[in-house]
C-alpha positions as CSV (number, residue, x, y, z in Angstrom):
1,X,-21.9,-20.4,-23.1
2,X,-20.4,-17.7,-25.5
3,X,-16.4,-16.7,-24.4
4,X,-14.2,-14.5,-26.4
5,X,-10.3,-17.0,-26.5
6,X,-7.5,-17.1,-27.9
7,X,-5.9,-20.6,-29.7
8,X,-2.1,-19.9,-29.5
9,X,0.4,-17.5,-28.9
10,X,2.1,-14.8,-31.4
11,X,1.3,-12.7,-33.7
12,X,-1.9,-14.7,-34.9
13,X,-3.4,-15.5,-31.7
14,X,-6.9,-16.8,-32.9
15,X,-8.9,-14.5,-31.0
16,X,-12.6,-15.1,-31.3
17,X,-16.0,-15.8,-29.9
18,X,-16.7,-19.9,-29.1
19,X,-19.1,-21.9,-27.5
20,X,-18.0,-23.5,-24.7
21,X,-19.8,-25.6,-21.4
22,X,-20.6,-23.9,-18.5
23,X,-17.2,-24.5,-16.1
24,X,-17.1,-26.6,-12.8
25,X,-16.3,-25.5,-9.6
26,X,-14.6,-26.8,-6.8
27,X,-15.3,-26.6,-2.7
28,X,-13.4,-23.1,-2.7
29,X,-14.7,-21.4,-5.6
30,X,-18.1,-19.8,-7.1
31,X,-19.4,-19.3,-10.8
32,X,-20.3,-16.0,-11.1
33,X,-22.4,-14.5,-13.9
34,X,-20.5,-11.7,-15.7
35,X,-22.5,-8.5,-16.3
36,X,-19.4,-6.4,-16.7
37,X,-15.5,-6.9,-17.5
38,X,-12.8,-4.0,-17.5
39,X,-10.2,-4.6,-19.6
40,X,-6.1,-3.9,-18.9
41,X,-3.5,-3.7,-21.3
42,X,-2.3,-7.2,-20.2
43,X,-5.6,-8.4,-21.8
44,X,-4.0,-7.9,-25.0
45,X,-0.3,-8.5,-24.3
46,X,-1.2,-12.1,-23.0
47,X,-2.1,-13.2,-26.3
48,X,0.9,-12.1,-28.1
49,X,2.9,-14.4,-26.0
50,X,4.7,-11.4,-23.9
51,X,3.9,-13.0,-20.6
52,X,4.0,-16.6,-21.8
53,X,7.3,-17.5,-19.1
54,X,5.3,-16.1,-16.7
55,X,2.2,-16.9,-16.8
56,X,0.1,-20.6,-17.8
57,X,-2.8,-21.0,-19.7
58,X,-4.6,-23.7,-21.0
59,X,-4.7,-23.1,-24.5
60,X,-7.6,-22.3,-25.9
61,X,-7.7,-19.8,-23.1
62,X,-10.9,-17.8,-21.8
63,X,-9.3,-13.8,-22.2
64,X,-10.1,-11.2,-19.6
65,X,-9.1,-10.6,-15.6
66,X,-11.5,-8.3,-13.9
67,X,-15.1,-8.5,-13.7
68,X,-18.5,-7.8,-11.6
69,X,-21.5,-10.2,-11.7
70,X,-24.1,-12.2,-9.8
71,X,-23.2,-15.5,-7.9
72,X,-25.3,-17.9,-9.2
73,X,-23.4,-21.1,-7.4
74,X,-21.0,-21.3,-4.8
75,X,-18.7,-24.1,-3.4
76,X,-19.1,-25.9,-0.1
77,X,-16.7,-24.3,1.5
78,X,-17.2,-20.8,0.6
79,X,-18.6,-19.1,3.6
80,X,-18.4,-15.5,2.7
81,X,-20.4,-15.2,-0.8
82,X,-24.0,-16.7,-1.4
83,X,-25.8,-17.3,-4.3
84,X,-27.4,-14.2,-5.6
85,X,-24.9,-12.0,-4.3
86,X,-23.3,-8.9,-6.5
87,X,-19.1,-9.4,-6.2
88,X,-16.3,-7.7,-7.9
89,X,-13.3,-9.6,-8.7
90,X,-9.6,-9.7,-10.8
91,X,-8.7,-13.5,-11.4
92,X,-5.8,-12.7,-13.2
93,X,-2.6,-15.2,-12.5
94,X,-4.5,-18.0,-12.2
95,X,-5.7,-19.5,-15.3
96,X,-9.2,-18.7,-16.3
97,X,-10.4,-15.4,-17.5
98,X,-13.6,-13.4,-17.6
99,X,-14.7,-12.7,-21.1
100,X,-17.7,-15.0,-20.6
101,X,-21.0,-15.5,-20.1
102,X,-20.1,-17.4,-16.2
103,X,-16.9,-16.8,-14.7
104,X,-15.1,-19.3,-12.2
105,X,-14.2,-17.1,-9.5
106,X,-11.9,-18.7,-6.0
107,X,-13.1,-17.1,-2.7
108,X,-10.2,-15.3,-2.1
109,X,-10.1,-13.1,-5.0
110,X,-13.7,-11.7,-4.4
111,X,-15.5,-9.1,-2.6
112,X,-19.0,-7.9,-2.2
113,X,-19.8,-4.8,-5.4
114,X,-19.7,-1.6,-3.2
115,X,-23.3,-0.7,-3.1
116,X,-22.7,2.7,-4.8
117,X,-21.3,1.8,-8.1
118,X,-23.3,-0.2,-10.6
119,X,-21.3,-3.3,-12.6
120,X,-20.0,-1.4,-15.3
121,X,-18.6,1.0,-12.8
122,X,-17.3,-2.1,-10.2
123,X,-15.8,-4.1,-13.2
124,X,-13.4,-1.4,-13.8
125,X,-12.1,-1.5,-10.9
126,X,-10.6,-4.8,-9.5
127,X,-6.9,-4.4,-11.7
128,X,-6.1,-1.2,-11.2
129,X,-7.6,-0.4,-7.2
130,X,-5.1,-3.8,-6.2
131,X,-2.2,-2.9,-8.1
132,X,-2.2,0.9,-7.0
133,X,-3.2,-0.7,-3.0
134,X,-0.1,-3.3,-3.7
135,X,2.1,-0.8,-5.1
136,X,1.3,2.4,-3.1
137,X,0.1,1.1,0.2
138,X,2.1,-2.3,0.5
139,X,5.3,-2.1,-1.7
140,X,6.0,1.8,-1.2
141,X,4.6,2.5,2.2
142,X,3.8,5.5,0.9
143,X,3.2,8.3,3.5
144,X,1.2,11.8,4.5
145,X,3.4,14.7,3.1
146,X,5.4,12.3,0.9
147,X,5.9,12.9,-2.8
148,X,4.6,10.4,-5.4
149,X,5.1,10.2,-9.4
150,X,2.6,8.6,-11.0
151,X,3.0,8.9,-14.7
152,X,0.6,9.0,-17.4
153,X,-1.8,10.4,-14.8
154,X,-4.9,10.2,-17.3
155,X,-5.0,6.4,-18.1
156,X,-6.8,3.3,-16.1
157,X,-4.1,3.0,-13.7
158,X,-2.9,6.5,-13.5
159,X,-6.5,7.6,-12.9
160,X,-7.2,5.5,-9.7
161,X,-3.4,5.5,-8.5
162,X,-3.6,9.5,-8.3
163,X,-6.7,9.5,-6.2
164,X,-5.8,6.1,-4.0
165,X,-2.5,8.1,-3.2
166,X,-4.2,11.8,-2.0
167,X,-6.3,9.7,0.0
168,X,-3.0,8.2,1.4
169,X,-2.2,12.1,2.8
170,X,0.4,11.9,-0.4
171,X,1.5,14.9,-2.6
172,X,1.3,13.5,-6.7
173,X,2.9,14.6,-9.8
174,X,1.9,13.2,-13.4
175,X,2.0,13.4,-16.4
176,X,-0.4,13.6,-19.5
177,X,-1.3,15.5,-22.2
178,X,-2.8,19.0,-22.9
179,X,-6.4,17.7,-23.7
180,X,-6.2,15.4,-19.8
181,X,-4.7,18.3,-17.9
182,X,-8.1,19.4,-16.4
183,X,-9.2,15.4,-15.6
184,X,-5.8,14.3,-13.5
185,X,-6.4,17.9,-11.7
186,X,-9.9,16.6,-10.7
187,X,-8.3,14.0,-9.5
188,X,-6.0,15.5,-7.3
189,X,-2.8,16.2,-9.0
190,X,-1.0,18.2,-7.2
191,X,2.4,18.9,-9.9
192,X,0.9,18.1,-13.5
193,X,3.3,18.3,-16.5
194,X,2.0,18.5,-19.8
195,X,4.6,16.0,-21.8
196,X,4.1,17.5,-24.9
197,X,5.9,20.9,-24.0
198,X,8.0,19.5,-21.5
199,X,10.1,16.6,-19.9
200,X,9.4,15.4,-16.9
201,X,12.6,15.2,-15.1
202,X,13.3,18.7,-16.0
203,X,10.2,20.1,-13.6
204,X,9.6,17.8,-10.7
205,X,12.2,17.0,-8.0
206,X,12.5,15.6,-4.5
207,X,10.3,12.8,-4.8
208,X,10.2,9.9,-2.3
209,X,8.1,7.4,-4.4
210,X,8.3,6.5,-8.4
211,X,5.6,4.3,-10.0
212,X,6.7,2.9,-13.0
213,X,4.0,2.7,-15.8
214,X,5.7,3.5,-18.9
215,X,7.7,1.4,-21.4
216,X,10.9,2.3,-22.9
217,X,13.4,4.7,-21.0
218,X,10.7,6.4,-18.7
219,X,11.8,4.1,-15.0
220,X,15.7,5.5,-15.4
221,X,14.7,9.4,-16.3
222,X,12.4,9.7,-13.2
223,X,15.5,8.2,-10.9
224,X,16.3,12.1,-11.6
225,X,14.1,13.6,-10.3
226,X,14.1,11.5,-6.8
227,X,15.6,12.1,-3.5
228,X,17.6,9.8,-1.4
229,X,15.9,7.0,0.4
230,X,13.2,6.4,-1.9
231,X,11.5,4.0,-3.9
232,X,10.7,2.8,-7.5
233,X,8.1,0.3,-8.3
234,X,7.7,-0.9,-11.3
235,X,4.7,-2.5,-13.0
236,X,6.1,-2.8,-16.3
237,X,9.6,-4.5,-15.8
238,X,12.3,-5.3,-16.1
239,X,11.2,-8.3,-13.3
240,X,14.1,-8.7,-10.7
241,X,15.4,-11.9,-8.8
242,X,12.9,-11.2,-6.2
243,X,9.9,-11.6,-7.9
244,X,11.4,-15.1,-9.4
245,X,11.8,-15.8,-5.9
246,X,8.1,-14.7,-4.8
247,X,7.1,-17.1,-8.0
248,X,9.0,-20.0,-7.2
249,X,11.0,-20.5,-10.2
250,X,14.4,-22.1,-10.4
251,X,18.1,-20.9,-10.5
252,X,18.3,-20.2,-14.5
253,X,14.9,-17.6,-14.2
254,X,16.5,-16.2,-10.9
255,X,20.0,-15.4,-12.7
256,X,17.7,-14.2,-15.7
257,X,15.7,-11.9,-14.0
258,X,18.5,-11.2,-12.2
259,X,21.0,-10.0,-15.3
260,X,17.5,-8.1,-16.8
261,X,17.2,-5.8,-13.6
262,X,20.9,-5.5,-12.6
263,X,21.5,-1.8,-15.1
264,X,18.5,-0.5,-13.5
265,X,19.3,-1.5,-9.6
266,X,22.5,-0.2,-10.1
267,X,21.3,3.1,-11.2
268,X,18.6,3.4,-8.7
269,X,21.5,2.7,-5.6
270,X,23.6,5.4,-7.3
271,X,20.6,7.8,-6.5
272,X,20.5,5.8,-3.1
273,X,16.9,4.6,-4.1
274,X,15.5,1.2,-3.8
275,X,14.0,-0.5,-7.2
276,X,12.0,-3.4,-7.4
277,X,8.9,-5.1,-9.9
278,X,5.3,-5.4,-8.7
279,X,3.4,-8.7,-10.0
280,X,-0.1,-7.6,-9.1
281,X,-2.0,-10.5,-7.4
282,X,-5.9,-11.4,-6.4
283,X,-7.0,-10.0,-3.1
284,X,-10.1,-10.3,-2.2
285,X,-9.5,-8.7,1.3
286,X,-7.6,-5.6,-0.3
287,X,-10.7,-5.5,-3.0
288,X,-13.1,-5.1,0.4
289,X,-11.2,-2.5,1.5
290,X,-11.0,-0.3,-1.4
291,X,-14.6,-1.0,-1.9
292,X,-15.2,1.0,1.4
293,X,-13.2,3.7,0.1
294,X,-15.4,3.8,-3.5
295,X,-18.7,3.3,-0.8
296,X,-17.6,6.6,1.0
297,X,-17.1,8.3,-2.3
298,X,-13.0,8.9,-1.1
299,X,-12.2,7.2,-4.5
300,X,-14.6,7.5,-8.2
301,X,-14.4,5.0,-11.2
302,X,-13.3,7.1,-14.1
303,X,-14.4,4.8,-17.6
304,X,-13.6,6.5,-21.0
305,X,-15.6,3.9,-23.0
306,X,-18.0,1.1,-23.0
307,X,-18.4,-1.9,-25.4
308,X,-20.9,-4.5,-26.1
309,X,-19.8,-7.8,-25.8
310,X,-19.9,-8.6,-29.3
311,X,-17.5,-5.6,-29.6
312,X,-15.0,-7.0,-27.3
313,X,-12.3,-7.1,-30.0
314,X,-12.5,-4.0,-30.9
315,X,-12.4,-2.9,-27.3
316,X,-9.3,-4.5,-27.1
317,X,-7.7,-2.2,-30.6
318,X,-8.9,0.4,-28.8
319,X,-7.5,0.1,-25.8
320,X,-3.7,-0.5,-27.2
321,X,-4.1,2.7,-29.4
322,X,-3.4,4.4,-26.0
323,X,-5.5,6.9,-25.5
324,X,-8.1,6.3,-23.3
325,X,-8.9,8.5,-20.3
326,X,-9.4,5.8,-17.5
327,X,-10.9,2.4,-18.4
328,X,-12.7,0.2,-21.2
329,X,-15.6,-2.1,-20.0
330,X,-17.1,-4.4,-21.8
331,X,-20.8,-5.2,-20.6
332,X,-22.2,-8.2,-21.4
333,X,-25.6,-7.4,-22.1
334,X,-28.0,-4.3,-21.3
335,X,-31.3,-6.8,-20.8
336,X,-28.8,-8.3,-18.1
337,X,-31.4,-10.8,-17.7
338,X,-31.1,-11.9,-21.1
339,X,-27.9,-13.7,-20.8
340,X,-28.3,-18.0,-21.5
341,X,-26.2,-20.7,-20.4
């Protein structure tokens, strides 16, 4: 089967299209065949070796996290999928990817495709509906009538965050640009600053929940504008001791993480606020659940662009240039019935 990999790590990854066998399963898990994958900026960050303490691969490694497709096999002790059923999935963290032909997919990370959404649409969900569910929902607690930041309102996590959190009773304030301001008002935006003619921090106060999204010095200016008792997650770093906790690591990556979050900790107790790093993880149970939410129309996929599979590199450049309004999906094949072992 055709899979887009990468040979090694760094600035010359050896990204390319391969031949390689069909994979095995085992009693837990299904193969799945991939009719849609949505890409995340990890996608291309993995590669460059940015996530290489973190995360293990088996180089060469099969890129790609999300995806939606067809069971076309599953193991002896799956019990909730059966062959021929449509599922929705992220497999990120745990060592296989989707950009291919058949995916191996474990049980737990899957859910049915809400019936609504075809698999473009369902593929570009899985990354960004668990990460806003984890962050929002689990890590934040986020209440009706509380205050939310969610910056860079118009991009693939931004785009599903905003509307996950309205449906959570939550008042949101973004960011994006003049051209998005329309789009993150569709989607509920409530406080919507336009970062080209202002700064953040200098419009929105009082808020009881932070998501942090952007890289560079974006996590310590929105400590401004919060009040006290509240919250920053962060999906973008720096990791703390906890999470090398949550991962099992030893002492040294404990006391690394540790030193790497301790400026920012300190900063967010000065504004009596709690910070800490969000992993995302696989969830098939959470997936289900937002699925409902996507059924009743509560929640809609927003996709800026969609690539062939042949394209899939060039999805990839285009996704790092930044600028996309909600998610890139690559779909495997438009004769979906076309696709070989």
């Amino acid at each position: 089967m055709k899979a887009l990999t990468f040979k090694r790590y760094g600035k010359s990854p050896g990204i390319g299209f391969v031949d390689i066998p069909r994979p095995t399963i085992k009693p837990d898990e299904m193969l799945v065949q991939v009719y849609a994958v949505g890409l995340n900026p990890i996608d291309y960050m993995i590669p460059k070796g940015m996530f290489k303490p973190i995360l293990r691969f088996q180089l060469p490694a099969t890129l790609g996290s999300d995806l939606a497709g067809v069971v076309v096999e599953a193991g002896s002790r799956v019990t909730r999928f059966k062959p021929g059923d449509a599922v929705f999935a992220s497999v990120f963290d745990l060592g296989t990817g989707t950009l291919a032909e058949f995916a191996v997919v474990p049980e737990s990370a899957a859910a049915l495709k809400p019936a609504n959404l075809d698999f473009v649409q369902a593929a570009s969900i899985p990354m960004v509906g668990l990460t806003s569910w984890q962050a929002l929902k689990e890590r934040a607690a986020l209440k009706p009538g509380q205050k939310v930041f969610i910056p860079a309102g118009s991009g693939g996590i931004g785009t599903f965050a905003i509307q996950l959190a309205k449906h959570l009773g939550a008042r949101v304030g973004t960011t994006t640009s003049t051209a998005n301001v329309g789009l993150v008002k569709r989607l509920g935006a409530d406080e919507v600053v336009d970062y080209k003619k202002q700064e953040f921090q200098d419009v929105l106060r009082d808020y009881d929940v932070v998501l942090g999204t952007i890289r560079g010095d974006g996590i310590e200016k929105s400590l401004r504008i919060l009040k006290p008792r509240s919250r920053v997650v962060s999906l973008i770093g720096p990791p703390d001791a906890a999470f090398a906790r949550a991962r099992g690591m030893g002492l040294f990556m404990k006391f690394v993480f540790g030193l790497l979050s301790r400026k920012i900790i300190g900063q967010a107790r000065k504004r009596e606020a709690e910070y800490s790093f969000l992993f995302v993880h696989p969830d098939g149970h959470q997936l289900a659940e937002l699925g409902k939410l996507l059924d009743a129309g509560h929640i809609q996929p927003v996709i800026d662009k969609v690539f062939p599979f042949d394209q899939t590199k060039e999805a990839l450049a285009y996704l790092e240039e930044g600028r996309a309004k909600g998610k890139v999906v690559v779909q495997m094949s438009k004769d979906l019935n076309a696709l070989a072992d």
